[in-house]
C-alpha positions in Angstrom: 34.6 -14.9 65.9 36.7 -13.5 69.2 37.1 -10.1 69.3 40.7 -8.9 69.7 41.2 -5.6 70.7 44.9 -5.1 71.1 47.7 -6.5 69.5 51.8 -5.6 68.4 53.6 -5.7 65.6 56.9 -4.8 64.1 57.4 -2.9 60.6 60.1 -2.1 58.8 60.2 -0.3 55.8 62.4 -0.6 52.7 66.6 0.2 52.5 67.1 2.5 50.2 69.0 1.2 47.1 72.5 2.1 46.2 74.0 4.7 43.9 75.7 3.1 41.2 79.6 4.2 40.4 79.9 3.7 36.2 81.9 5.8 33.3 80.4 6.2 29.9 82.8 3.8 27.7 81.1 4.3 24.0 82.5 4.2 21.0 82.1 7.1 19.3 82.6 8.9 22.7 85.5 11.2 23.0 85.0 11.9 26.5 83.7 9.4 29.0 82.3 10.8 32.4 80.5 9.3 35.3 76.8 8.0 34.9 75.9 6.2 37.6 72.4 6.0 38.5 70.6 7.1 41.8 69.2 4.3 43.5 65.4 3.9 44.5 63.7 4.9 48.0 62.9 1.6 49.9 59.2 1.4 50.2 57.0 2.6 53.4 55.0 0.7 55.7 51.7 2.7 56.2 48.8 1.9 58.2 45.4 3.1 56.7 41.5 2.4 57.8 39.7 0.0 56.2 36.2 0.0 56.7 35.6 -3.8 55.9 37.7 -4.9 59.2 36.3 -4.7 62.3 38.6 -6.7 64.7 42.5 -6.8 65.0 42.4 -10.1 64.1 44.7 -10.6 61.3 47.4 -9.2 63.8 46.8 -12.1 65.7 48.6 -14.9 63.5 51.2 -12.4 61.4 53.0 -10.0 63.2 55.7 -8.7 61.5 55.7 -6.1 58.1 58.4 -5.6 56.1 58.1 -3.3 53.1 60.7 -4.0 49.7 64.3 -2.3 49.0 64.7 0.2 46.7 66.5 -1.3 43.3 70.2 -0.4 42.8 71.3 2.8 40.5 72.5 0.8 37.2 75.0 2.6 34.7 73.5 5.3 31.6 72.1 7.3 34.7 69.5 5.1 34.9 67.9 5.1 38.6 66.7 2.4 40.2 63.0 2.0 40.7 61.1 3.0 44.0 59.9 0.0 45.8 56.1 0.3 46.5 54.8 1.2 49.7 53.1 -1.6 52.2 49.6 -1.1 52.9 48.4 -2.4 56.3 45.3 -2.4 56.2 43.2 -1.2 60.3 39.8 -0.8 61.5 38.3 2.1 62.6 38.7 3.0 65.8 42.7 1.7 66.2 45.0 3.8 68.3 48.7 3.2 67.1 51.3 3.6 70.4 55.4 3.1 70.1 55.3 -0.1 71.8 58.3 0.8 73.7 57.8 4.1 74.7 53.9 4.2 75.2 53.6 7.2 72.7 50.7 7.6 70.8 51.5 8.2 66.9 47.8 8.3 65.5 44.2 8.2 66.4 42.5 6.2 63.0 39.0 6.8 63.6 37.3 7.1 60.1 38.2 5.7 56.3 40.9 7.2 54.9 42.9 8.0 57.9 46.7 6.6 57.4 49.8 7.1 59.6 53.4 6.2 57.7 54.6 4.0 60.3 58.1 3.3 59.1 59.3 5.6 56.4 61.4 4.1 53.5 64.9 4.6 53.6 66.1 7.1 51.0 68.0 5.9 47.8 72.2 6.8 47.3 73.4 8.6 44.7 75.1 7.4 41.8 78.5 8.7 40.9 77.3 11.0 38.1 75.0 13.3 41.0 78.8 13.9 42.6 80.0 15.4 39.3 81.0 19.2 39.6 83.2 21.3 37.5 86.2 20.8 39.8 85.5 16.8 39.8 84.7 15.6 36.6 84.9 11.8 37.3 83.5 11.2 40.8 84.5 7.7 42.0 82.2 7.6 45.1 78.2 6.9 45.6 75.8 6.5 48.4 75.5 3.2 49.9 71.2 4.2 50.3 69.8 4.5 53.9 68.4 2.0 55.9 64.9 1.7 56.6 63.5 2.1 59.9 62.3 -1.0 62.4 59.1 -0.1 65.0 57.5 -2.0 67.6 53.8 -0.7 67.4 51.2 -2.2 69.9 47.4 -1.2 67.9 45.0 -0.9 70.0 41.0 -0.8 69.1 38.0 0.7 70.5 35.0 0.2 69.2 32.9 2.4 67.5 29.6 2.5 68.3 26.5 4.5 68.4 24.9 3.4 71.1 26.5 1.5 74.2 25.1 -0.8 76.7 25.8 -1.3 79.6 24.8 -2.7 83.1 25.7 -5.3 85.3 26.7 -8.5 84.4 23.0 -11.0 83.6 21.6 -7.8 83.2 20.4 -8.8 79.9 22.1 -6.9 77.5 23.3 -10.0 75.5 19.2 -11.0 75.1 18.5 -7.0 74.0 20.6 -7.1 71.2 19.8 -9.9 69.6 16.2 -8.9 69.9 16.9 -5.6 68.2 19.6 -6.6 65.3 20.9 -9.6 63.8 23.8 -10.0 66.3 24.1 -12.9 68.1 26.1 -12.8 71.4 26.3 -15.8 73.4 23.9 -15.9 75.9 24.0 -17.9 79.1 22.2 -17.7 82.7 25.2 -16.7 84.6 27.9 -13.7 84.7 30.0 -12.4 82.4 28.2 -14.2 79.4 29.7 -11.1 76.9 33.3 -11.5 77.5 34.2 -9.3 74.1 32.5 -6.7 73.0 29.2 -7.2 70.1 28.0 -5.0 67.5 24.5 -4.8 66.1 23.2 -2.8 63.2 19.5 -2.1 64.4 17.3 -1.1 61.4 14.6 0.9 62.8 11.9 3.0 60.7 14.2 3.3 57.7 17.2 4.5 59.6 20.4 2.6 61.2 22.3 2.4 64.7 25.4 0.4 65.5 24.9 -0.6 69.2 27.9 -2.5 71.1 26.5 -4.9 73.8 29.7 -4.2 76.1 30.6 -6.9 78.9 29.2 -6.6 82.1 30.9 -4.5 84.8 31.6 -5.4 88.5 32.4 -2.8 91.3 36.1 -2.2 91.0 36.1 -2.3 86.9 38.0 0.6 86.6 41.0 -0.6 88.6 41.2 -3.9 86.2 38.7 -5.7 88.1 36.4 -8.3 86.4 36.6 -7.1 82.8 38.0 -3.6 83.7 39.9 -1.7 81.2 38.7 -3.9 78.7 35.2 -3.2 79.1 35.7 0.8 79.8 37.5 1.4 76.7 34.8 0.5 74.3 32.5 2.7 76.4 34.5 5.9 75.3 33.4 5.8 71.6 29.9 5.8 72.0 27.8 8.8 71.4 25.2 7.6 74.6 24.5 4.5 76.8 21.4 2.5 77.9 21.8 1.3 81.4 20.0 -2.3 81.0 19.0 -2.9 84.7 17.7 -6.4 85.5 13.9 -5.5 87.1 13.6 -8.4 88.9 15.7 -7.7 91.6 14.4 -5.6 95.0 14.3 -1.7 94.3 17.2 -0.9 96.5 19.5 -3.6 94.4 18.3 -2.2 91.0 19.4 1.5 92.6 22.4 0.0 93.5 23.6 -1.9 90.4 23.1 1.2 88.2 24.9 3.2 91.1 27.6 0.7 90.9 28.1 1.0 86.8 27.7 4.8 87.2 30.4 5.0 89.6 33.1 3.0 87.9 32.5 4.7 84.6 33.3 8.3 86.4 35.9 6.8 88.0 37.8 5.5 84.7 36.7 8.8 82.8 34.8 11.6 84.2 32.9 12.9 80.7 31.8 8.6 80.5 29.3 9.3 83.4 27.9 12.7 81.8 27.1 11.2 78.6 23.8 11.0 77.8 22.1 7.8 79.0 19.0 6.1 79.1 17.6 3.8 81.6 16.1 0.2 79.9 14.4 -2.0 82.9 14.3 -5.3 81.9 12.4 -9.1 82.5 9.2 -7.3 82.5 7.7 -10.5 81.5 8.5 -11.6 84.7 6.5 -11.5 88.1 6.6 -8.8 90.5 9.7 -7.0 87.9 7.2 -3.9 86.7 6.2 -2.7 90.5 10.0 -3.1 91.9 11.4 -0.8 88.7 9.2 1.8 89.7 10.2 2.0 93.0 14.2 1.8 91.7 12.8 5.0 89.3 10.7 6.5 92.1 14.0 6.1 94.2 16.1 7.5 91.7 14.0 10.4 90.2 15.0 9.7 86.8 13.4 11.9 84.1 10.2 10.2 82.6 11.9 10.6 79.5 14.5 8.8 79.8 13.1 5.1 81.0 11.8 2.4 79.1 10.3 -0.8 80.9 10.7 -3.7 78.5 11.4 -7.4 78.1 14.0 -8.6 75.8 13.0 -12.0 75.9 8.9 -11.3 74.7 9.7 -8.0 73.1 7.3 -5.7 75.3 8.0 -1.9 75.0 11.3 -3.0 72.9 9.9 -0.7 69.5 9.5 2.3 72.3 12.9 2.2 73.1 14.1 1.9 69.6 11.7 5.1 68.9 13.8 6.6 72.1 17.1 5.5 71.0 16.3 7.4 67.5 15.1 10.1 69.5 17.8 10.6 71.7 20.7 10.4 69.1 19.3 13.2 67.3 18.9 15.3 70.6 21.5 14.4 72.2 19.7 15.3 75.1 22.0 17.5 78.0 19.8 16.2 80.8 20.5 12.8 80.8 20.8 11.1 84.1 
Protein backbone atom coordinates (compact mmCIF):
# COMPACT_ATOMS: atom_id res chain seq x y z
CA UNK A 1 0.00 0.00 0.00
CA UNK A 2 1.48 3.74 -0.83
CA UNK A 3 1.88 5.72 2.00
CA UNK A 4 0.18 9.12 1.91
CA UNK A 5 1.22 11.49 4.14
CA UNK A 6 -0.66 14.67 3.42
CA UNK A 7 -3.83 15.35 2.07
CA UNK A 8 -7.12 18.21 2.14
CA UNK A 9 -10.31 18.16 2.69
CA UNK A 10 -13.41 20.33 3.12
CA UNK A 11 -16.08 19.83 6.12
CA UNK A 12 -18.97 21.35 6.79
CA UNK A 13 -21.05 20.83 9.59
CA UNK A 14 -24.88 20.83 9.97
CA UNK A 15 -27.45 24.18 9.60
CA UNK A 16 -29.09 24.58 12.42
CA UNK A 17 -32.86 23.83 12.03
CA UNK A 18 -35.57 26.41 12.17
CA UNK A 19 -37.82 27.73 14.98
CA UNK A 20 -41.19 26.84 14.26
CA UNK A 21 -44.05 29.82 14.43
CA UNK A 22 -47.56 27.85 15.64
CA UNK A 23 -50.66 28.83 18.11
CA UNK A 24 -52.24 26.32 20.31
CA UNK A 25 -55.84 25.84 18.45
CA UNK A 26 -57.60 23.13 20.90
CA UNK A 27 -60.83 22.60 21.72
CA UNK A 28 -61.36 22.92 25.04
CA UNK A 29 -58.77 25.71 25.03
CA UNK A 30 -59.93 29.12 26.04
CA UNK A 31 -56.80 30.77 25.38
CA UNK A 32 -54.46 29.77 22.53
CA UNK A 33 -50.78 31.07 22.70
CA UNK A 34 -47.68 30.50 20.68
CA UNK A 35 -45.97 26.95 20.80
CA UNK A 36 -43.60 26.67 18.36
CA UNK A 37 -40.74 24.45 18.81
CA UNK A 38 -36.95 25.23 18.92
CA UNK A 39 -35.30 23.74 16.13
CA UNK A 40 -32.27 21.24 16.48
CA UNK A 41 -28.26 22.11 16.31
CA UNK A 42 -26.88 20.88 12.96
CA UNK A 43 -24.46 18.19 13.65
CA UNK A 44 -20.46 18.68 14.02
CA UNK A 45 -17.76 17.49 11.92
CA UNK A 46 -14.99 16.26 14.43
CA UNK A 47 -11.81 14.64 13.73
CA UNK A 48 -10.69 11.97 16.35
CA UNK A 49 -7.57 9.32 16.33
CA UNK A 50 -8.08 6.04 15.47
CA UNK A 51 -5.55 3.79 16.27
CA UNK A 52 -6.46 1.11 13.46
CA UNK A 53 -5.43 3.73 10.55
CA UNK A 54 -2.13 4.34 9.79
CA UNK A 55 -1.99 6.18 6.42
CA UNK A 56 -4.19 9.21 5.08
CA UNK A 57 -5.39 7.08 2.64
CA UNK A 58 -9.07 7.20 2.77
CA UNK A 59 -8.52 11.05 2.22
CA UNK A 60 -7.17 10.17 -0.97
CA UNK A 61 -10.52 9.08 -2.99
CA UNK A 62 -13.24 11.17 -0.68
CA UNK A 63 -12.57 14.60 0.16
CA UNK A 64 -15.39 16.33 1.23
CA UNK A 65 -17.48 15.93 4.88
CA UNK A 66 -20.61 17.21 5.36
CA UNK A 67 -22.37 16.59 8.74
CA UNK A 68 -26.69 16.55 8.76
CA UNK A 69 -29.13 19.65 9.56
CA UNK A 70 -30.80 20.01 12.53
CA UNK A 71 -34.78 19.03 12.20
CA UNK A 72 -37.20 21.90 12.08
CA UNK A 73 -39.08 23.11 15.55
CA UNK A 74 -42.72 21.54 14.84
CA UNK A 75 -45.87 22.94 16.68
CA UNK A 76 -46.91 21.61 20.79
CA UNK A 77 -43.29 23.05 21.59
CA UNK A 78 -41.97 20.13 20.33
CA UNK A 79 -38.11 20.81 19.26
CA UNK A 80 -36.58 19.38 16.64
CA UNK A 81 -33.99 16.72 17.02
CA UNK A 82 -30.15 17.36 17.08
CA UNK A 83 -28.48 15.97 14.10
CA UNK A 84 -25.65 13.64 15.14
CA UNK A 85 -22.18 14.61 14.97
CA UNK A 86 -19.73 13.27 11.96
CA UNK A 87 -16.92 11.26 13.10
CA UNK A 88 -13.77 11.44 10.86
CA UNK A 89 -11.95 9.07 11.83
CA UNK A 90 -7.25 10.10 11.72
CA UNK A 91 -4.24 8.34 12.50
CA UNK A 92 -1.94 9.10 15.00
CA UNK A 93 0.42 11.44 14.28
CA UNK A 94 -1.99 13.94 11.94
CA UNK A 95 -1.40 17.62 12.26
CA UNK A 96 -4.67 19.50 11.20
CA UNK A 97 -3.67 23.19 9.36
CA UNK A 98 -6.55 25.80 7.90
CA UNK A 99 -5.69 25.05 4.47
CA UNK A 100 -5.92 28.60 3.61
CA UNK A 101 -4.29 30.32 6.16
CA UNK A 102 -1.46 27.73 7.14
CA UNK A 103 -2.69 27.68 10.91
CA UNK A 104 -2.25 24.82 12.82
CA UNK A 105 -5.71 23.77 14.78
CA UNK A 106 -4.53 20.51 16.52
CA UNK A 107 -1.65 18.19 17.02
CA UNK A 108 -3.53 14.39 17.13
CA UNK A 109 -0.81 12.32 18.46
CA UNK A 110 -2.42 9.60 20.69
CA UNK A 111 -6.08 7.70 20.78
CA UNK A 112 -8.62 9.75 21.83
CA UNK A 113 -7.36 13.07 20.75
CA UNK A 114 -10.32 14.93 18.74
CA UNK A 115 -10.45 18.52 17.37
CA UNK A 116 -14.30 19.81 16.33
CA UNK A 117 -13.39 20.95 12.96
CA UNK A 118 -16.60 22.67 11.91
CA UNK A 119 -19.08 23.26 14.66
CA UNK A 120 -22.83 22.74 14.01
CA UNK A 121 -24.84 25.59 13.47
CA UNK A 122 -27.11 26.37 16.30
CA UNK A 123 -30.95 25.62 16.10
CA UNK A 124 -33.76 28.96 15.91
CA UNK A 125 -36.23 29.46 18.20
CA UNK A 126 -39.68 28.69 17.88
CA UNK A 127 -42.23 31.35 18.39
CA UNK A 128 -43.24 30.23 21.89
CA UNK A 129 -39.22 31.09 23.29
CA UNK A 130 -40.25 34.89 22.09
CA UNK A 131 -43.25 34.84 24.45
CA UNK A 132 -42.97 37.56 27.31
CA UNK A 133 -45.62 39.18 29.37
CA UNK A 134 -45.79 42.28 27.13
CA UNK A 135 -45.99 39.86 23.87
CA UNK A 136 -48.20 37.15 24.45
CA UNK A 137 -48.41 35.89 20.75
CA UNK A 138 -44.96 36.25 19.22
CA UNK A 139 -45.24 35.85 15.46
CA UNK A 140 -41.51 35.63 14.67
CA UNK A 141 -38.74 32.59 14.97
CA UNK A 142 -35.13 32.02 14.15
CA UNK A 143 -34.45 30.94 10.76
CA UNK A 144 -31.30 28.43 12.67
CA UNK A 145 -27.53 29.29 11.85
CA UNK A 146 -25.61 28.09 9.25
CA UNK A 147 -23.01 25.68 9.66
CA UNK A 148 -19.49 26.38 9.01
CA UNK A 149 -17.39 25.25 5.65
CA UNK A 150 -13.23 24.53 6.20
CA UNK A 151 -10.64 23.78 3.97
CA UNK A 152 -8.24 21.52 6.24
CA UNK A 153 -4.95 20.12 4.64
CA UNK A 154 -4.01 16.85 7.38
CA UNK A 155 -0.88 16.26 7.37
CA UNK A 156 0.85 12.90 9.02
CA UNK A 157 4.13 12.09 10.59
CA UNK A 158 4.86 9.01 11.54
CA UNK A 159 5.20 7.63 14.79
CA UNK A 160 7.86 5.64 15.45
CA UNK A 161 10.15 4.41 17.98
CA UNK A 162 13.01 4.00 16.35
CA UNK A 163 14.10 5.71 12.96
CA UNK A 164 16.52 4.84 10.31
CA UNK A 165 18.24 6.55 8.46
CA UNK A 166 21.28 6.82 6.09
CA UNK A 167 22.04 7.33 2.65
CA UNK A 168 20.15 6.07 -0.01
CA UNK A 169 21.39 1.77 -0.75
CA UNK A 170 22.47 2.05 2.57
CA UNK A 171 20.50 -0.82 3.38
CA UNK A 172 17.94 0.14 5.61
CA UNK A 173 15.15 -1.45 3.37
CA UNK A 174 17.21 -5.11 3.87
CA UNK A 175 17.52 -4.26 7.97
CA UNK A 176 13.95 -4.07 8.45
CA UNK A 177 12.77 -6.81 6.91
CA UNK A 178 15.41 -8.85 8.68
CA UNK A 179 14.14 -7.56 12.05
CA UNK A 180 10.12 -7.42 11.64
CA UNK A 181 7.69 -8.66 9.34
CA UNK A 182 7.80 -5.48 7.09
CA UNK A 183 8.50 -5.80 3.73
CA UNK A 184 9.85 -2.66 1.90
CA UNK A 185 10.63 -2.95 -1.57
CA UNK A 186 14.08 -3.59 -2.06
CA UNK A 187 16.16 -2.92 -5.14
CA UNK A 188 20.01 -2.36 -5.97
CA UNK A 189 19.87 1.22 -6.71
CA UNK A 190 18.80 4.66 -4.96
CA UNK A 191 15.90 5.72 -3.49
CA UNK A 192 14.41 2.04 -3.21
CA UNK A 193 12.07 3.42 0.04
CA UNK A 194 10.23 6.22 -1.53
CA UNK A 195 7.49 6.30 1.50
CA UNK A 196 8.16 5.70 4.68
CA UNK A 197 7.84 1.66 6.36
CA UNK A 198 6.95 0.58 9.69
CA UNK A 199 8.08 -2.61 11.49
CA UNK A 200 6.97 -3.99 14.74
CA UNK A 201 10.23 -5.83 15.88
CA UNK A 202 9.48 -8.40 18.61
CA UNK A 203 12.58 -8.75 20.58
CA UNK A 204 12.95 -10.83 24.01
CA UNK A 205 9.31 -10.44 24.92
CA UNK A 206 9.13 -6.72 24.30
CA UNK A 207 8.05 -4.45 21.10
CA UNK A 208 9.54 -1.47 18.83
CA UNK A 209 7.89 0.21 15.93
CA UNK A 210 10.93 1.14 13.68
CA UNK A 211 10.23 3.42 10.46
CA UNK A 212 12.79 2.53 7.62
CA UNK A 213 12.67 6.35 6.34
CA UNK A 214 13.78 7.07 2.67
CA UNK A 215 17.15 7.74 1.93
CA UNK A 216 18.53 11.26 2.11
CA UNK A 217 20.81 13.20 -0.37
CA UNK A 218 22.92 16.34 0.48
CA UNK A 219 20.60 19.17 0.03
CA UNK A 220 17.37 17.19 1.64
CA UNK A 221 16.47 19.82 3.83
CA UNK A 222 15.95 22.39 1.13
CA UNK A 223 13.43 19.82 -0.85
CA UNK A 224 16.09 18.06 -2.50
CA UNK A 225 15.75 14.33 -3.42
CA UNK A 226 13.10 13.29 -0.88
CA UNK A 227 13.49 16.43 1.33
CA UNK A 228 10.72 17.45 3.52
CA UNK A 229 9.18 14.43 2.99
CA UNK A 230 11.75 12.35 4.43
CA UNK A 231 12.70 14.95 7.42
CA UNK A 232 9.27 15.00 8.76
CA UNK A 233 8.94 11.40 9.78
CA UNK A 234 12.36 11.84 11.42
CA UNK A 235 10.85 14.31 14.09
CA UNK A 236 8.63 11.60 15.84
CA UNK A 237 11.10 9.26 16.59
CA UNK A 238 12.46 8.78 20.04
CA UNK A 239 16.30 7.84 18.42
CA UNK A 240 17.89 6.96 15.04
CA UNK A 241 20.29 4.25 13.75
CA UNK A 242 22.55 5.72 11.14
CA UNK A 243 22.77 2.46 8.67
CA UNK A 244 26.09 3.19 6.88
CA UNK A 245 26.89 1.01 3.87
CA UNK A 246 30.63 -0.63 5.16
CA UNK A 247 31.69 -1.36 1.89
CA UNK A 248 32.63 1.87 0.77
CA UNK A 249 36.35 3.53 1.52
CA UNK A 250 36.57 4.90 5.25
CA UNK A 251 36.62 8.61 4.24
CA UNK A 252 33.16 7.95 2.08
CA UNK A 253 31.47 6.09 5.13
CA UNK A 254 32.67 9.47 7.31
CA UNK A 255 31.24 11.39 4.79
CA UNK A 256 27.85 9.83 4.14
CA UNK A 257 26.95 9.88 7.87
CA UNK A 258 28.45 13.60 7.86
CA UNK A 259 26.19 14.23 5.05
CA UNK A 260 22.75 12.79 6.89
CA UNK A 261 24.01 14.47 10.08
CA UNK A 262 24.21 17.70 8.44
CA UNK A 263 20.88 17.94 6.75
CA UNK A 264 19.01 16.71 9.76
CA UNK A 265 20.55 19.89 11.87
CA UNK A 266 19.86 21.84 9.14
CA UNK A 267 15.96 21.05 8.88
CA UNK A 268 15.69 20.89 12.82
CA UNK A 269 18.48 21.47 15.19
CA UNK A 270 17.18 18.97 18.28
CA UNK A 271 16.94 16.06 15.03
CA UNK A 272 20.81 15.98 15.09
CA UNK A 273 21.04 15.78 19.05
CA UNK A 274 18.79 12.90 19.34
CA UNK A 275 20.17 10.03 20.47
CA UNK A 276 21.58 7.87 17.68
CA UNK A 277 23.34 4.81 16.99
CA UNK A 278 25.72 3.84 14.43
CA UNK A 279 24.71 0.29 12.38
CA UNK A 280 27.71 -0.63 9.71
CA UNK A 281 26.42 -2.70 7.29
CA UNK A 282 27.39 -5.62 4.30
CA UNK A 283 29.69 -7.11 6.78
CA UNK A 284 29.28 -10.19 4.86
CA UNK A 285 31.04 -8.58 2.31
CA UNK A 286 34.95 -8.41 1.61
CA UNK A 287 37.21 -5.88 2.92
CA UNK A 288 33.60 -4.04 4.69
CA UNK A 289 34.68 -5.02 8.56
CA UNK A 290 38.45 -3.33 8.28
CA UNK A 291 37.12 -0.08 6.30
CA UNK A 292 34.23 0.53 9.18
CA UNK A 293 36.71 0.63 11.62
CA UNK A 294 38.73 3.11 10.16
CA UNK A 295 35.28 5.28 9.40
CA UNK A 296 34.80 4.64 13.59
CA UNK A 297 38.46 5.11 14.30
CA UNK A 298 37.98 8.42 12.15
CA UNK A 299 35.03 9.42 13.77
CA UNK A 300 35.68 8.47 17.47
CA UNK A 301 32.29 7.21 18.07
CA UNK A 302 31.60 5.80 21.58
CA UNK A 303 32.08 1.95 21.59
CA UNK A 304 28.69 1.88 22.73
CA UNK A 305 27.09 3.10 20.28
CA UNK A 306 28.19 0.89 17.06
CA UNK A 307 27.07 -2.24 15.89
CA UNK A 308 28.90 -4.04 12.71
CA UNK A 309 26.26 -6.28 11.14
CA UNK A 310 24.86 -7.69 7.93
CA UNK A 311 21.30 -7.47 7.08
CA UNK A 312 21.43 -9.79 4.40
CA UNK A 313 23.15 -13.02 6.70
CA UNK A 314 22.01 -11.65 9.98
CA UNK A 315 25.53 -11.28 11.68
CA UNK A 316 25.52 -9.11 14.95
CA UNK A 317 21.76 -8.20 13.95
CA UNK A 318 20.38 -9.75 17.73
CA UNK A 319 23.31 -7.34 19.21
CA UNK A 320 21.79 -4.50 17.86
CA UNK A 321 18.30 -5.40 18.72
CA UNK A 322 19.76 -5.99 22.41
CA UNK A 323 21.23 -2.19 21.83
CA UNK A 324 18.13 -0.83 20.43
CA UNK A 325 16.26 -2.21 23.73
CA UNK A 326 18.94 -0.85 25.54
CA UNK A 327 19.12 2.44 24.31
CA UNK A 328 15.30 3.21 24.49
CA UNK A 329 15.25 2.66 28.02
CA UNK A 330 18.40 4.92 28.52
CA UNK A 331 17.93 7.24 26.38
CA UNK A 332 21.34 7.72 26.45
CA UNK A 333 22.57 11.89 26.43
CA UNK A 334 25.88 10.96 24.87
CA UNK A 335 24.84 9.86 21.64
CA UNK A 336 26.96 10.85 18.71
Amino acid sequence: MHFIDEATITVRSGDGGRGCVSFRREKFVPRGGPDGGDGGNGGSVILRVSPHLSTLLDFKYKKIFKAKRGQHGMGKKMHGKNAPDLLIAVPPGTIVHNADTGEILADLTKEGDALIAAGGGRGGRGNASFASATNQAPDRADPGRPGEERRLRLELKLIAHIGLVGLPNAGKSTLLSRISRARPKIADYPFTTLSPVLGVVAHRDEELVVADLPGLIEGAHRGAGLGHRFLRHAERTEGLVHVLDATLPPEKIEEAYRTVREELERFRPELSERPALIALNKMDLPGARESAEKAVARLNFPAWSVYYISAVTGEGITALLDGLLAFRKKRAPDAP
